[in-house]
C-alpha positions in Angstrom: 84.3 126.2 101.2 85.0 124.3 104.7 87.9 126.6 106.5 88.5 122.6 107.7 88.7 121.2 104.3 91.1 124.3 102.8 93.8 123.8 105.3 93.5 119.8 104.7 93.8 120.8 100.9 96.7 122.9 101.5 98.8 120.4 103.8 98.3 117.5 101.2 99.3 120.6 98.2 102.6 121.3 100.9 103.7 117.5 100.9 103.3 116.7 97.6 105.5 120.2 96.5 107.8 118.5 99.5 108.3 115.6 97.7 108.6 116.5 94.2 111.5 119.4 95.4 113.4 116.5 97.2 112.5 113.7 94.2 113.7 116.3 91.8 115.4 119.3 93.0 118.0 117.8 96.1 120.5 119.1 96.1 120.5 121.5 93.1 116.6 122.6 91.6 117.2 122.0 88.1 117.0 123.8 85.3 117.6 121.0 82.1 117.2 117.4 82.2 120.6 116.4 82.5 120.1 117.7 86.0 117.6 115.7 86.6 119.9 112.8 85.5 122.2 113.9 87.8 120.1 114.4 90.9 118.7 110.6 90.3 122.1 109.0 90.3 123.5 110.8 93.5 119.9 110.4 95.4 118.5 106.9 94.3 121.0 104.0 94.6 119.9 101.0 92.1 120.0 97.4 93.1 121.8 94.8 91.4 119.0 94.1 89.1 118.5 97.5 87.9 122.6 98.1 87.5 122.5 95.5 84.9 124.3 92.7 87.3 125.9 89.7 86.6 124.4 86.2 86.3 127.3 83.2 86.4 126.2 79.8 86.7 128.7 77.9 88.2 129.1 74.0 88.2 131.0 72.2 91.3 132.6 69.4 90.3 131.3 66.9 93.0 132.4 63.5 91.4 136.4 64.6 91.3 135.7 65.6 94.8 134.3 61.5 95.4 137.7 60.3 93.1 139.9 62.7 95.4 138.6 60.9 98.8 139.1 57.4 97.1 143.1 58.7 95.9 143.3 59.8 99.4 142.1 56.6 101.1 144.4 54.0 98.9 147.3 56.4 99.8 146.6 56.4 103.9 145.7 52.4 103.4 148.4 51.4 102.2 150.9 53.8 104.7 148.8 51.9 107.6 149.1 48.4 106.1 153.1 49.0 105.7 152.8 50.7 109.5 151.4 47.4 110.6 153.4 45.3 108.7 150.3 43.8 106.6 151.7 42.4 103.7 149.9 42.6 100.3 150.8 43.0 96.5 148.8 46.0 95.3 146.3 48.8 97.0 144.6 50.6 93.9 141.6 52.4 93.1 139.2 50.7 90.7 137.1 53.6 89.9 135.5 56.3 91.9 134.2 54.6 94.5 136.4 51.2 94.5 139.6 50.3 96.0 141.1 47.2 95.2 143.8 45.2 97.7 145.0 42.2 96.2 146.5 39.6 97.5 146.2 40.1 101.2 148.6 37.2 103.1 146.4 34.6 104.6 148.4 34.6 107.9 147.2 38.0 108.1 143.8 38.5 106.7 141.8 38.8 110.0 143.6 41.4 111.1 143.3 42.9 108.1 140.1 43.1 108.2 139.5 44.1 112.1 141.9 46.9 111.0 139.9 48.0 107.9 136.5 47.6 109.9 137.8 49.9 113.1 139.3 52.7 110.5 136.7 52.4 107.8 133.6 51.2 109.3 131.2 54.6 108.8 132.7 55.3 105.3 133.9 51.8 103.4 132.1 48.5 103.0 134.6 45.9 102.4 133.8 42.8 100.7 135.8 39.6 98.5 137.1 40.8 95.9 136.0 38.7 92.4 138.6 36.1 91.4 140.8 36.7 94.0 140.9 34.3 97.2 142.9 37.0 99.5 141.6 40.1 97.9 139.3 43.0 99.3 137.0 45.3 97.8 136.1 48.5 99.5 133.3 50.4 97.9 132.4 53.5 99.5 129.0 53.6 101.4 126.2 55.9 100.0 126.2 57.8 103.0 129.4 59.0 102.6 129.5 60.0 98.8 126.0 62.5 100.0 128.2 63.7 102.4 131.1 64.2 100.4 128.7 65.7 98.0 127.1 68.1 100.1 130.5 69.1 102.0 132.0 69.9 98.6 129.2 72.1 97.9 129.2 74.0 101.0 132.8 74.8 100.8 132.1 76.1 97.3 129.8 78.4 98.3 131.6 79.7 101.4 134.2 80.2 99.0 132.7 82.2 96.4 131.0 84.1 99.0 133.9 85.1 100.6 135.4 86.4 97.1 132.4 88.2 96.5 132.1 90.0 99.7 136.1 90.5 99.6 134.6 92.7 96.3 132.3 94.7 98.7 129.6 94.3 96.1 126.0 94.9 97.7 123.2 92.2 97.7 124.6 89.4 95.8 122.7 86.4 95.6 124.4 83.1 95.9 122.4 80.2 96.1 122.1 76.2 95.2 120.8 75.6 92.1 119.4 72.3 90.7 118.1 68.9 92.0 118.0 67.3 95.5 121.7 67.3 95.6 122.8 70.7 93.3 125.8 70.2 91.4 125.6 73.8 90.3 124.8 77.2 92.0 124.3 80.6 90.7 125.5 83.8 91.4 124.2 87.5 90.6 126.4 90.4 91.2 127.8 93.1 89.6 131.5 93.3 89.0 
């Protein structure tokens, strides 16, 4: 035999007895299978996925997000329209994305609507309101409910992530889930 190809032989029979002791053996050599067990679980930490983990899907609720902006908005209207002495019978939200201001006094209607286009210009459209002569819609621009949308969704999952992390859980996954704009995410960790 080659004296070159014995000590190759020999080196690749060391490394491999190498391996098996430290795959096996560290830091006891054992003697049943329970040790083997044992060695395993102190020397090989499992992931997430091989733990058994958890899998939450969790759904934001975007639209009460879109109502909470339009709640907020009739109550800071209607604290500026008292501020600047606007007068007017009723500020109220129609739905979601509609406030209704009825009523409006003519004397006063053009600066009521220089005032709503200087503080609401980016985020409300404001239009005549149907069968009312001196009322206003304001429906709230498309723009601003994706923003709304995606800002509520970005908090949620800063939020969760910081609970998770709080945990000190290692490799969670916390991601979107869904269509263009994901009402849900999901969430794999172990508790």
């Amino acid at each position: 035999m080659n004296p070159n190809l014995k000590w190759k032989a020999l080196f690749i029979l060391a490394v491999i007895l190498f391996c098996i002791y430290f795959l096996f053996g560290y830091p006891v050599f054992p003697t049943s299978v329970a040790q083997i067990k044992d060695n395993f679980s102190n020397q090989i930490k499992l992931g997430l996925d091989l733990q058994g983990g958890t899998h939450l899907i969790l759904q934001v609720q975007v639209q009460e997000a879109i109502a909470q902006e339009t709640d907020t908005t009739v109550d800071r209207l209607t604290t500026l329209l008292r501020s600047k002495n606007i007068r007017y019978d009723e500020v109220r939200r129609v739905d979601d994305t509609h406030i209704l201001v009825r009523n409006v006094d003519y004397a006063q209607a053009s600066q009521f609507r220089d005032f709503v286009t200087q503080q609401y210009a980016n985020v409300w459209d404001m239009s005549p309101a149907a069968g009312d002569p001196n009322g206003y819609t304001l429906t709230l621009r498309p723009g601003a409910i994706t923003q709304i949308q995606e800002s509520t969704m970005t908090q949620s999952i800063e939020t969760i992530e910081r609970r998770i992390n709080a945990l000190g859980l290692t490799e969670p996954t916390i991601q979107p889930r869904g269509a263009i704009m994901p009402t849900k995410f999901w969430s794999n960790f172990r508790a």
